[in-house]
ChimeraX commands (.cxc) that place a marker at each C-alpha (Angstrom):
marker #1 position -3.26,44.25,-31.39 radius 0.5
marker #1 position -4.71,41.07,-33.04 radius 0.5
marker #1 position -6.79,38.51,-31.22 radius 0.5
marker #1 position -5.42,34.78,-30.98 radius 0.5
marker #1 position -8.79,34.40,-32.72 radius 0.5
marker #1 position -8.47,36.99,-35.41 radius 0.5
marker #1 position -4.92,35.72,-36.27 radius 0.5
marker #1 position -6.29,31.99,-36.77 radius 0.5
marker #1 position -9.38,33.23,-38.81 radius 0.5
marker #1 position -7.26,35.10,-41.39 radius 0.5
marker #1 position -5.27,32.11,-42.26 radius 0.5
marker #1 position -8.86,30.25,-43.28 radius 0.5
marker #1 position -10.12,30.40,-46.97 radius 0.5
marker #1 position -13.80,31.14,-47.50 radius 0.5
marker #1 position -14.92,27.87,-47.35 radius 0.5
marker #1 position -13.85,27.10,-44.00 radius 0.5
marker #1 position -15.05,30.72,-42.84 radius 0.5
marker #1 position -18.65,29.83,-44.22 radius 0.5
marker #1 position -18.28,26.07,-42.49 radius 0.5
marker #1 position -17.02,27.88,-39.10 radius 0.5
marker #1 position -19.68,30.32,-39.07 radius 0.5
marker #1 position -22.60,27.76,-39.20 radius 0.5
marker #1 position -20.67,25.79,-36.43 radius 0.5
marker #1 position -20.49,29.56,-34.89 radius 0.5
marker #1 position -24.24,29.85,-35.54 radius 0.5
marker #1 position -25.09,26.81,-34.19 radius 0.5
marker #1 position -23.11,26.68,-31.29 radius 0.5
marker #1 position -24.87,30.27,-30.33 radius 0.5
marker #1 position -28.73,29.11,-31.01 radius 0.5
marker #1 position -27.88,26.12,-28.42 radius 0.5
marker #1 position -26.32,28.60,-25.53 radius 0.5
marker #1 position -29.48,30.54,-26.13 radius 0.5
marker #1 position -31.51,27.69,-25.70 radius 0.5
marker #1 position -29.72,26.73,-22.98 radius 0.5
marker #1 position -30.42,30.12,-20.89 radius 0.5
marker #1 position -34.21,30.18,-21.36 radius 0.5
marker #1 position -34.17,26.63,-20.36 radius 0.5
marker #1 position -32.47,27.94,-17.09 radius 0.5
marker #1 position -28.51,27.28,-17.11 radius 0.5
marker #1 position -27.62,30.84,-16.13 radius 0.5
marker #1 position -24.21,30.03,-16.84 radius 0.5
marker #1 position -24.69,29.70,-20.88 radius 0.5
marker #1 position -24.87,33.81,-20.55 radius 0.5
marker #1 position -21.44,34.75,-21.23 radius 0.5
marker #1 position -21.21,32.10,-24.09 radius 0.5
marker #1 position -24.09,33.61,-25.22 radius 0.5
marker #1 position -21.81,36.98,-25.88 radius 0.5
marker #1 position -18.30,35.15,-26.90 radius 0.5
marker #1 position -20.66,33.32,-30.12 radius 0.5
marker #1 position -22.51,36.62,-31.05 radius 0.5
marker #1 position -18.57,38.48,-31.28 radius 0.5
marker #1 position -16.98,35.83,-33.10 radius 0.5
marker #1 position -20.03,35.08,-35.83 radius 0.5
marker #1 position -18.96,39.20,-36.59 radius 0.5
marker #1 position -15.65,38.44,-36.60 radius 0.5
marker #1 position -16.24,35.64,-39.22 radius 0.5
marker #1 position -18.90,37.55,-41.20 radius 0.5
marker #1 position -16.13,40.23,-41.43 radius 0.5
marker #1 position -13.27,38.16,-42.83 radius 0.5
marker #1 position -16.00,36.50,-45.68 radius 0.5
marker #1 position -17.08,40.16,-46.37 radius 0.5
marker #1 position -13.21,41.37,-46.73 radius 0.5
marker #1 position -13.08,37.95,-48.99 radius 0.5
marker #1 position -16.44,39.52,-51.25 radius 0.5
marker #1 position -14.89,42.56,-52.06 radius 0.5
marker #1 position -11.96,40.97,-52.76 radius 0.5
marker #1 position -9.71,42.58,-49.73 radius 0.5
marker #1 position -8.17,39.50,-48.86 radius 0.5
marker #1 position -7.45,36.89,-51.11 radius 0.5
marker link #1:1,2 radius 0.2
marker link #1:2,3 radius 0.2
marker link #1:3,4 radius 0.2
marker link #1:4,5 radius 0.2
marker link #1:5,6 radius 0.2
marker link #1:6,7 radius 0.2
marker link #1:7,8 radius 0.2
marker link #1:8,9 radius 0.2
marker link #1:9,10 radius 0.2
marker link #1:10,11 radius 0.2
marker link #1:11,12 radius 0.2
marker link #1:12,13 radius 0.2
marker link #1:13,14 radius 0.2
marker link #1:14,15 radius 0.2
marker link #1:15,16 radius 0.2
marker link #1:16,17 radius 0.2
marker link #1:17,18 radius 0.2
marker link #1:18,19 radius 0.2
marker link #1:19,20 radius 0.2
marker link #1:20,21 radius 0.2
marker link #1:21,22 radius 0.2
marker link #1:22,23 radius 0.2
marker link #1:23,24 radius 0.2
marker link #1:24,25 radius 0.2
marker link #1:25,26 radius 0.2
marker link #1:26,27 radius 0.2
marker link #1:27,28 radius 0.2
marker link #1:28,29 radius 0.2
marker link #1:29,30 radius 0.2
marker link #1:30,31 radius 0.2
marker link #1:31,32 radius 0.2
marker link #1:32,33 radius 0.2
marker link #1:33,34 radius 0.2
marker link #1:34,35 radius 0.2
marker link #1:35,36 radius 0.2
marker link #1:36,37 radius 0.2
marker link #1:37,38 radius 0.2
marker link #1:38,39 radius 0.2
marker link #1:39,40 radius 0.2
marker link #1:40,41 radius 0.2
marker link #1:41,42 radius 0.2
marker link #1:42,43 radius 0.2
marker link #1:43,44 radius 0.2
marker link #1:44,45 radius 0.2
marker link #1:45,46 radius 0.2
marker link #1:46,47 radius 0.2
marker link #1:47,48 radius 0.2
marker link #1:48,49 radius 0.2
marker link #1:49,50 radius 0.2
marker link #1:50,51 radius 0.2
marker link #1:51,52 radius 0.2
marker link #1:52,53 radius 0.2
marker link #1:53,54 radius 0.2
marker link #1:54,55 radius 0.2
marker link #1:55,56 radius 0.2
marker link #1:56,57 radius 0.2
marker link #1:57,58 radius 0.2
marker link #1:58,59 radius 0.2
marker link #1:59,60 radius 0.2
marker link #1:60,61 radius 0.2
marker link #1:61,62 radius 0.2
marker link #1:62,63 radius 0.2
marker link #1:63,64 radius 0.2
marker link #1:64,65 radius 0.2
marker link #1:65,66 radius 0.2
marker link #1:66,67 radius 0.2
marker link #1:67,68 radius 0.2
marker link #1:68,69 radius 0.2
view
């Protein structure tokens, strides 16, 4: 069964995938930051950003080799 997340990343074009993933990206290199800095709670953020930048990079791979258009 689908995510809630997968289901509202198929409906974006690649341009919005690319613009998601480096707000994905970014969002991830701050948690990180964030841990070694010593907020123990930015851990399991840490893990949600790294799952969902595959997810995207999946959908914009599908949209390469021309999968999904």
């Amino acid at each position: 069964m689908a995510s809630k997340k997968d289901v509202f990343l198929r409906d974006l074009d690649a341009e919005q995938l690319k613009s998601k993933l480096t707000e994905l990206e970014k969002s991830h290199q701050e948690a990180r930051f964030n841990k070694i800095s010593g907020d123990s709670a930015q851990s399991n953020k840490i893990k949600e950003a790294r799952k969902d930048i595959a997810r995207v990079k999946t959908f914009l791979r599908q949209y390469e080799l021309e999968i999904k258009k």
